[in-house]
N, C-alpha and C positions, 0 to 999 in steps of 0.2 A: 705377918699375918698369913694363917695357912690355907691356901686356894681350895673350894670346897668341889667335891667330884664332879657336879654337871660343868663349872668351870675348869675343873683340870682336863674332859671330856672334849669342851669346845677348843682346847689348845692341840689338842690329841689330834684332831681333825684337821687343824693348821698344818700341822707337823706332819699329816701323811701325804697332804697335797701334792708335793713338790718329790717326794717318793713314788706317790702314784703315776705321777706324767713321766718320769724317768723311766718306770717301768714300761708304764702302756707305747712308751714311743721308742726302747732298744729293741734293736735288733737283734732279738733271741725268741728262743721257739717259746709258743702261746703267750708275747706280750701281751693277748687280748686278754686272755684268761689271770695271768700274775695280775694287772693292772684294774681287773674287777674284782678280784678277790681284795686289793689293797682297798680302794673305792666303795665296795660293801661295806669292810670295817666302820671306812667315815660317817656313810650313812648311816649305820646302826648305833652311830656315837650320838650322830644329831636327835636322834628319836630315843637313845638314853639318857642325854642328859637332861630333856625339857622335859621327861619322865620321872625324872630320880628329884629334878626341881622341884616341879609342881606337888608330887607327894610329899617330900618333905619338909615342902615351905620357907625351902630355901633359894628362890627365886632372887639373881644380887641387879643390881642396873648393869654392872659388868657382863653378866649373861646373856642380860635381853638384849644388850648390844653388840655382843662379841657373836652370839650365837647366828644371827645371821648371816654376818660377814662372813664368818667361818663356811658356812653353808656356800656362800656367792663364792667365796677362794676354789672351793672344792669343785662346784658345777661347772663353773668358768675354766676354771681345767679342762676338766673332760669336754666340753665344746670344744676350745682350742687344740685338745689332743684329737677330736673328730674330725674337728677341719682338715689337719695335716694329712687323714686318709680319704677326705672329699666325703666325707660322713654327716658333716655340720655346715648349710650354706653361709656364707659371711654374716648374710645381715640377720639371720637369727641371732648371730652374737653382736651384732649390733643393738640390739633392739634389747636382750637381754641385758647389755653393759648398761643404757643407755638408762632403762628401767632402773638397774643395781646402782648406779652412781646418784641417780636423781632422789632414790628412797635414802639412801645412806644417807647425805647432802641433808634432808628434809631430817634425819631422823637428828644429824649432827645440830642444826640451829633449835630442834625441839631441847635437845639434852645442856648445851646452852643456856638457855630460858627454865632449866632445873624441871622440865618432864620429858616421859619417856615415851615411845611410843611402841611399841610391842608393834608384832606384824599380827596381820588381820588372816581371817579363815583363807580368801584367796591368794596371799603370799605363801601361805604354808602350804596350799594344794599345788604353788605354784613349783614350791621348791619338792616337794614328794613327786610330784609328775617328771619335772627335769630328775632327781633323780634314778627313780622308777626307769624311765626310758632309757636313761645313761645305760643301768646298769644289762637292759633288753638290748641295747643296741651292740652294748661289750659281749653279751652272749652269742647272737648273731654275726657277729664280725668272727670271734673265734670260731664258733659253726661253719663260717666261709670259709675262712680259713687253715682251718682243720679238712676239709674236703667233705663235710656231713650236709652244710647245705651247698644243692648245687651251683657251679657256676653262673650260671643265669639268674640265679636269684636277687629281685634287684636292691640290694643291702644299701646303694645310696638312696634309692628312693623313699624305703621305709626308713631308716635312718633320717632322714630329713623330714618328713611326713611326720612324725613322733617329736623332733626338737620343734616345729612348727607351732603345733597345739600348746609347746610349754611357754613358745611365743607369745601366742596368741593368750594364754595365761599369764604371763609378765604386763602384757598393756593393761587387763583387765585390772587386774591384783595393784599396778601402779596408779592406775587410775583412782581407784577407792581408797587407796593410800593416800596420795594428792589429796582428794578431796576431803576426807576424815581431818589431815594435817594442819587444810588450811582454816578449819576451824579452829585450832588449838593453840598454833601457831602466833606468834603476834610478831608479824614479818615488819613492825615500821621500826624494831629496834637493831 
């Protein structure tokens, strides 16, 4: 059977993850800039293929499930590629794992029980903000980097400032997740 484009899309996005952190973490001149332009890509896959979905009504359970993961593969990268420059404090990605394992988890015993649970308005601002920021913080690193913003400029502070808020957007977004699920859910099987 042949994988239709917003799923060939959300594999696309699998598939540059592990390209993009090779990038953004060698040692060669503007990793910053190679490793957001690969990271761009991803993100403009995730916001085509739930596009090319929805219009053409071709929306599969495979999608609704993959496409998030896909998403969480890809941000969870770039946190972890942050951290290795003191860019990303730990427990932001704690707290984001922590959220992405627990929603997965809940989405897994829904699919299960044969329903699906699509992500809710604040999981998707959750994941547009983390990537949004990703990619402002990849611009500014290269900026410092490059010598256009000055030395002084405090790139880990706003850098951490900015994954904060997409924190504090993963508790909310998992919250109303949680709580949406456990209505649907029928956890005594």
């Amino acid at each position: 059977m042949k994988m239709n484009i917003p799923n060939q899309l959300t594999i696309v996005r699998i598939v540059l993850t592990p390209i993009f952190l090779a990038l953004f973490l060698a040692d060669i001149p503007h990793h910053f800039l190679i490793g957001l332009l690969v990271f761009a890509v991803g993100a403009i896959t995730d916001f085509l293929d739930g596009k090319i979905a929805r219009k053409n009504n071709i929306v599969t359970v495979f999608g609704q499930l993959a496409d998030p993961v896909a998403d969480k593969i890809l941000t969870t990268a770039a946190l972890l590629a942050f951290m290795q420059f003191g860019l990303c404090n730990i427990w932001i990605i704690m707290i984001v794992l922590l959220r992405e394992f627990t929603i997965t988890s809940f989405r897994l015993v829904a699919t299960a029980q044969g329903v699906v649970i699509p992500a809710n308005f604040y999981g998707k601002l959750k994941t547009v903000s983390q990537m949004v920021f990703s990619i402002l913080i990849m611009i500014m690193a290269e900026l410092h980097d490059f010598g256009i913003l000055p030395e002084a400029f405090p790139l880990q502070i706003v850098s951490n400032a900015l994954l904060w808020v997409t924190a504090v957007l993963c508790v909310i977004s998992g919250v109303i997740y949680v709580k949406q699920s456990i209505k649907i859910i029928d956890f005594s099987k």
